[in-house]
Each structure stands twice: as structure tokens, then as C-alpha cells.
Backbone bond lengths (Angstrom), bond angles and torsions (degrees), N, CA, C in turn:
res aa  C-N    CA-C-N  psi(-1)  N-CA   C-N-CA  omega(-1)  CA-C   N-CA-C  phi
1 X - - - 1.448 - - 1.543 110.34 -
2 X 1.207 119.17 -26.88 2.028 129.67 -156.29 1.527 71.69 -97.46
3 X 1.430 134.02 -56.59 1.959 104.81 -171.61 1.226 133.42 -61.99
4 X 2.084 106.26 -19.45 1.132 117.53 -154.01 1.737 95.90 -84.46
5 X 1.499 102.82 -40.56 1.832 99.39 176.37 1.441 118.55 -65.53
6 X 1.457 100.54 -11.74 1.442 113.34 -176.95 1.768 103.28 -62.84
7 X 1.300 100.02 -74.96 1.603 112.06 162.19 1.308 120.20 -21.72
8 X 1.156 124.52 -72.30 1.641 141.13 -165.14 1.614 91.22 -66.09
9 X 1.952 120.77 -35.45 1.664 78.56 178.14 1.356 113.09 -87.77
10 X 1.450 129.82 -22.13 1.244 125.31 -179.12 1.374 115.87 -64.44
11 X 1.444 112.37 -14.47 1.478 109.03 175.54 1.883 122.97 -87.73
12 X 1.527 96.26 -6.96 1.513 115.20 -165.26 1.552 87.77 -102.85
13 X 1.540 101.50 -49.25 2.149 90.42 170.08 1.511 116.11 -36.06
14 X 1.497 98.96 -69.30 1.742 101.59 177.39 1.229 148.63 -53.66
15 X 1.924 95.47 -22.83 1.497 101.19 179.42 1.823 97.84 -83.30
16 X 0.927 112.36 -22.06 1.895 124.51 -173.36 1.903 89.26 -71.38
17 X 0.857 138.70 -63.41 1.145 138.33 -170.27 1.541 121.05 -46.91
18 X 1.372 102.45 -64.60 1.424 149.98 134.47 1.552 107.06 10.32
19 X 1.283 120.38 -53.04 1.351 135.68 -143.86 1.452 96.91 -128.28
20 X 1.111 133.64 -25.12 1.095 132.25 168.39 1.770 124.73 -66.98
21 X 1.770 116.39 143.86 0.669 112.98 -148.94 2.030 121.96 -85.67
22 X 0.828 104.58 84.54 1.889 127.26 -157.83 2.135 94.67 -34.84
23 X 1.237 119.05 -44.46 1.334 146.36 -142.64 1.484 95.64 -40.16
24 X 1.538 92.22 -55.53 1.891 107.56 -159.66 2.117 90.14 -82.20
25 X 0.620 105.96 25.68 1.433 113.94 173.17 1.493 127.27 -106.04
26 X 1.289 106.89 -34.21 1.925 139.11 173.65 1.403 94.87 -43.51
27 X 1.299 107.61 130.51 1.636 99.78 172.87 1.650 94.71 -96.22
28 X 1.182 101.79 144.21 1.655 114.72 175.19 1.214 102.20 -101.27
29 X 1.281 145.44 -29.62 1.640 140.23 -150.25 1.614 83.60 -110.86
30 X 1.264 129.72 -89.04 1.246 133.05 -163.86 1.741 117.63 79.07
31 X 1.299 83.48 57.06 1.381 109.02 -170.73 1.453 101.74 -68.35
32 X 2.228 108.04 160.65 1.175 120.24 -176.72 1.641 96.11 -157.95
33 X 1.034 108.95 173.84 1.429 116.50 175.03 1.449 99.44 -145.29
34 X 1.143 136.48 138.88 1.841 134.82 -163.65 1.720 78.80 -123.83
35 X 1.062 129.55 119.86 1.407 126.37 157.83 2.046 99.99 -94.16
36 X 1.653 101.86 103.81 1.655 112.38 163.48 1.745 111.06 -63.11
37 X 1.245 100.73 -33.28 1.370 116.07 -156.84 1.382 107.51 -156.70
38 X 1.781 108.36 156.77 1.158 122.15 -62.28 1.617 138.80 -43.51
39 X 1.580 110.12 167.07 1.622 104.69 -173.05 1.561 95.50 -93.26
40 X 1.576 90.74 -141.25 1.517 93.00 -177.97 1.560 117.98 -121.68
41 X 1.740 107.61 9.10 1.415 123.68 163.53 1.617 94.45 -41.42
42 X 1.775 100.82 151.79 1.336 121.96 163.69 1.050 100.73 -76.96
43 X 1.676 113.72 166.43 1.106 146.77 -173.66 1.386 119.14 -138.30
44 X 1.325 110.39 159.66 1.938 109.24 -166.08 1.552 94.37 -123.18
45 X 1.290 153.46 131.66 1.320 154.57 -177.04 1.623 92.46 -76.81
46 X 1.614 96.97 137.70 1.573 116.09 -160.01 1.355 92.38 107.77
47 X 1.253 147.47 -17.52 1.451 115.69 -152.86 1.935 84.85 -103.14
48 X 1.754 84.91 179.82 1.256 104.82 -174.50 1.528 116.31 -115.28
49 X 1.441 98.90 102.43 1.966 104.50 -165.08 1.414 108.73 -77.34
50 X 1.942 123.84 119.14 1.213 125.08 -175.27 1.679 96.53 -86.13
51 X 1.500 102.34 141.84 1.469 111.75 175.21 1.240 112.98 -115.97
52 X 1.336 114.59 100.18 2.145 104.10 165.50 1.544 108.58 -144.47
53 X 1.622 80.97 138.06 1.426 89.86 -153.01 2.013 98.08 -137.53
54 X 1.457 95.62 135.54 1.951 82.29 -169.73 1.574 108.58 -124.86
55 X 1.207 104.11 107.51 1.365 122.81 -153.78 1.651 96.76 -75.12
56 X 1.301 130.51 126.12 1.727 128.28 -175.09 1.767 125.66 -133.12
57 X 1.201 100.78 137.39 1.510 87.92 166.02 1.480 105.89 -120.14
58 X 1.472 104.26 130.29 1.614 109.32 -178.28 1.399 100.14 -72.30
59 X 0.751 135.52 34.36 2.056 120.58 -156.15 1.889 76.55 -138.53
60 X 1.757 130.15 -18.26 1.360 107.04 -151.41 1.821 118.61 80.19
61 X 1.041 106.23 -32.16 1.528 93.75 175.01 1.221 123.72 -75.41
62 X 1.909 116.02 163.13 1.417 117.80 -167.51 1.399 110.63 -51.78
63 X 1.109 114.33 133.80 1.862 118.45 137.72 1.400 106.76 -40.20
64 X 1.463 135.95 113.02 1.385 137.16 146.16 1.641 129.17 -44.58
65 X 1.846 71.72 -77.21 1.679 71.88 -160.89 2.441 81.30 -136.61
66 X 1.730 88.49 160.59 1.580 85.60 -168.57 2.079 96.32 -132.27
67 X 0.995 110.66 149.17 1.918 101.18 150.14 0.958 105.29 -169.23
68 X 1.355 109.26 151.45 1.477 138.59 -168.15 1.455 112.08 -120.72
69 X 1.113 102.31 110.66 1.759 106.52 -169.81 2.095 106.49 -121.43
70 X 1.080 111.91 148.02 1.145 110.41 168.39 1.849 100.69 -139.20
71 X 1.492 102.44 153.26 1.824 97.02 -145.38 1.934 77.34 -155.94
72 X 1.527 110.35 144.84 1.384 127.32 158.39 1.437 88.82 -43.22
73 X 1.218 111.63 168.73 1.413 129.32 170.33 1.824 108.38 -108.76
74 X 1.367 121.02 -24.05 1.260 129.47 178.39 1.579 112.66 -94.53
75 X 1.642 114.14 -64.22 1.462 105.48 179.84 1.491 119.36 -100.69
76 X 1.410 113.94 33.99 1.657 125.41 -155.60 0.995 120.82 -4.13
77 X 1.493 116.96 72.30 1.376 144.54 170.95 1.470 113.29 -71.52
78 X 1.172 143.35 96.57 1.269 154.21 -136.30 1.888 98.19 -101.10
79 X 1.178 124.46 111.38 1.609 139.06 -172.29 1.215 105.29 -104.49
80 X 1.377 118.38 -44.73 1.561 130.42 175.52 1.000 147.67 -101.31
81 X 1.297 170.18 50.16 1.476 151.09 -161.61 1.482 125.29 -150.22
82 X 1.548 88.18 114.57 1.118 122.99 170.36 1.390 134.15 -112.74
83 X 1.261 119.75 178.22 1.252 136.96 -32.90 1.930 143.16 -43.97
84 X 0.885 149.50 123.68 1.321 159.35 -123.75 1.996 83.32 -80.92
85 X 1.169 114.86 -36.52 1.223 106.26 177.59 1.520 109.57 -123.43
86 X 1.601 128.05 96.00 1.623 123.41 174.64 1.209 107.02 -34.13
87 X 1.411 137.20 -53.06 1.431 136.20 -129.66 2.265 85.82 -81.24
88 X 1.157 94.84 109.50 2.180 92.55 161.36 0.889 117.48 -103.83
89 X 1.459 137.43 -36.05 1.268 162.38 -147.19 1.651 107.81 10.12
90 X 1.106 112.09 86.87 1.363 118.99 -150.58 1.866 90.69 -123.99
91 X 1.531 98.98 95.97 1.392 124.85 170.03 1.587 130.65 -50.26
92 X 1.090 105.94 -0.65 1.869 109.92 167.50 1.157 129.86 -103.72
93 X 2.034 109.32 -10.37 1.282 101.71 177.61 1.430 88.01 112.63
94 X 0.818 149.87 -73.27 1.789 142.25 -152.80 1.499 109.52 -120.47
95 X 1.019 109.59 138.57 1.328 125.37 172.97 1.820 119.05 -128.50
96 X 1.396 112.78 132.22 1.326 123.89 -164.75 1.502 105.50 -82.20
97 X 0.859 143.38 104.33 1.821 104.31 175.07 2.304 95.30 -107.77
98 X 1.164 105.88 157.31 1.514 106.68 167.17 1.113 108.65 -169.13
99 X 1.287 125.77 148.62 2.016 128.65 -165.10 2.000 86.18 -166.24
100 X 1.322 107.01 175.58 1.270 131.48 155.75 1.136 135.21 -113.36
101 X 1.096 133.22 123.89 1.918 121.71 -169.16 1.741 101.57 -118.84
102 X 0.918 129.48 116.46 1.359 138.31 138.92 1.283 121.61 -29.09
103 X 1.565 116.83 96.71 1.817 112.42 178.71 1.306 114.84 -76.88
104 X 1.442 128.88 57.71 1.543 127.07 178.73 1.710 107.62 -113.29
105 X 1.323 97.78 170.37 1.763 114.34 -169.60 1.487 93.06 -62.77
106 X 1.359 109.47 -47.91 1.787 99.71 -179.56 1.542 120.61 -65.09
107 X 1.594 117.95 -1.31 1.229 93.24 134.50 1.451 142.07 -113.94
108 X 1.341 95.85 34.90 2.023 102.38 -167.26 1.006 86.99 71.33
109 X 1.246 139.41 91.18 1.669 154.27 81.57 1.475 133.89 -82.59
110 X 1.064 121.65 149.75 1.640 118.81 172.10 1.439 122.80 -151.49
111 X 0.966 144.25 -171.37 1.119 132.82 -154.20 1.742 94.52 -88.86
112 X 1.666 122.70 157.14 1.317 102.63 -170.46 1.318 118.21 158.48
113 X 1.741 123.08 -170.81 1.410 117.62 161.86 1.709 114.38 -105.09
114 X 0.889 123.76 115.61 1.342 124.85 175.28 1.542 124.69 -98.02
115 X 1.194 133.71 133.78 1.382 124.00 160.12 1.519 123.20 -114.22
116 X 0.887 121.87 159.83 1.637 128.76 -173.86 1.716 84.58 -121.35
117 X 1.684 93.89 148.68 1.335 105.82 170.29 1.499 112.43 -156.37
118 X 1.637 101.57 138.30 1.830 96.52 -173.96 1.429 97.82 -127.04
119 X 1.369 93.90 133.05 1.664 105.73 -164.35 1.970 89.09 -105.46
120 X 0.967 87.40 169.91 1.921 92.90 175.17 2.029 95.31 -161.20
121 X 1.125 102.07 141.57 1.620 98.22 -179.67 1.507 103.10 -164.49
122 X 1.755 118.25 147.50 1.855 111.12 -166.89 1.518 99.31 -69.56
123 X 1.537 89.94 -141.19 1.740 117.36 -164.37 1.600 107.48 -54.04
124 X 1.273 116.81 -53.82 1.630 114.19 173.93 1.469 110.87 -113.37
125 X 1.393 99.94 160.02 1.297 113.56 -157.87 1.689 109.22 -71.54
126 X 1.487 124.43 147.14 1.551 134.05 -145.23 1.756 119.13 58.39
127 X 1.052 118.46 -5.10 1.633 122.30 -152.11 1.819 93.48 -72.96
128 X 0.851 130.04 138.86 1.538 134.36 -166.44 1.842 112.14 27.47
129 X 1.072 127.10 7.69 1.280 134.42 -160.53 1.825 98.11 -40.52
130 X 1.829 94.80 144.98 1.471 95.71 169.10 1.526 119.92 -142.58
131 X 1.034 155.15 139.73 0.928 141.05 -174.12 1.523 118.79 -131.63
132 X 1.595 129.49 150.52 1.824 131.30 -167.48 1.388 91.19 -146.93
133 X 1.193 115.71 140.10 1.972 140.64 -145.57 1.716 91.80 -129.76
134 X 1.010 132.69 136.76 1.274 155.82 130.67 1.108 127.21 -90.46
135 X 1.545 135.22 100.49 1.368 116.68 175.84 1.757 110.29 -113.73
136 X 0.985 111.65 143.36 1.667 125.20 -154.00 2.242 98.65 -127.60
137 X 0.788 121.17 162.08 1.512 147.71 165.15 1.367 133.88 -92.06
138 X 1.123 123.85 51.23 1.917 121.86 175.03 1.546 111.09 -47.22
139 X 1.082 98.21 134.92 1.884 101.80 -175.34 1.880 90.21 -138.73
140 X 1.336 109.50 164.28 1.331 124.58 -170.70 1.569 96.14 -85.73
């Protein structure tokens, strides 16, 4: 009898699931972020961190909105983030982004674990959102 209710609920889970409507679930954007740059070689403060990063939708649809953040890895102390405006809406499907950052104390850096992170997400904010982590080594 204790397997048979067992059954009937796992079978009432699935048909409930089952029946529900999957549609609004479809990702339309099928977003990616390709981090070219940077790897995960250490780094010496003074140096000059190359950023390229190619923001995509496999689906062909616009890039919305993009940011590029680089953050302590311990007290996620935020050094970076850009772009000054997320919204690109960049109609072909891919978006380039690339800048240079200076790893020095004048800009809130220190010796350490760092990660860079490029988020990409559609028309409103969280809406397919995706995000790809780099974490790198500052040394004195």
C-alpha cells in the first residue's frame, strides 16, 4: 500500500508538470558572453589588463543590455563596471565590447584574487540573463 501512494504521487507530480505551460520558458535570446580576454595568467599591479569580450545571441537576436564588472574575489569590492550605459541594443546579434584597465592601487586594486565578469541579459532587466567569470591573480 506505502509503494502504491508512492506511485500515484510521483505519477500526479509528472502529470502536474506535464501539463504545464513549457512555451514562456523557450529561450529566445540564447545568450553567451565569449570572454577573448583576459585569461587566468597572473598579473603584477602596474600592468595593463586587455579586455575583449563578444557579447552573442545564438537565436540572432539583439544584444540588449551588456556589463563588465571586475570585483575582489574575497570582499567583492567592485574596481570596474562598465559600460556607463548597459542598455546597447545592438541589432545584429553580437556585440564587441574592448577597453584597457590599469591594475594599480589608484584604481582599487591590491594584491589578490580577482574576477572579471560579463553579464549579457534581453529587453528587461534579468530576462534570459547570462553571465562567464574570469578569475585572474594580482601579485605585487
Amino acid at each position: 500500500m506505502k509503494h502504491s501512494l508512492l506511485i500515484l504521487s510521483a505519477l500526479f507530480t509528472l502529470s502536474f508538470y506535464a501539463c504545464d505551460d513549457d512555451e514562456g520558458d523557450a529561450s529566445i535570446y540564447e545568450y553567451h558572453a565569449h570572454i577573448h580576454h583576459p585569461d587566468t595568467t597572473s598579473r603584477t599591479i602596474g600592468d595593463t589588463l586587455e579586455i575583449e569580450i563578444e557579447f552573442e545571441s545564438h537565436t540572432g537576436q539583439p544584444v540588449h543590455h551588456i556589463n563588465v564588472m571586475i570585483f575582489n574575489k574575497v570582499d567583492k569590492a567592485v574596481v570596474y563596471n562598465k559600460p556607463d550605459d548597459a542598455h546597447v541594443d545592438e541589432s545584429s546579434g553580437v556585440y564587441a565590447f574592448e577597453d584597457l584597465f590599469i591594475l594599480s592601487s589608484a584604481n582599487g586594486l591590491t594584491a589578490g584574487d580577482w574576477v572579471l565578469e560579463a553579464k549579457v541579459w534581453g529587453e528587461t532587466d534579468g530576462k534570459e540573463e547570462t553571465s562567464t567569470f574570469v578569475e585572474f591573480h594580482l601579485q605585487e
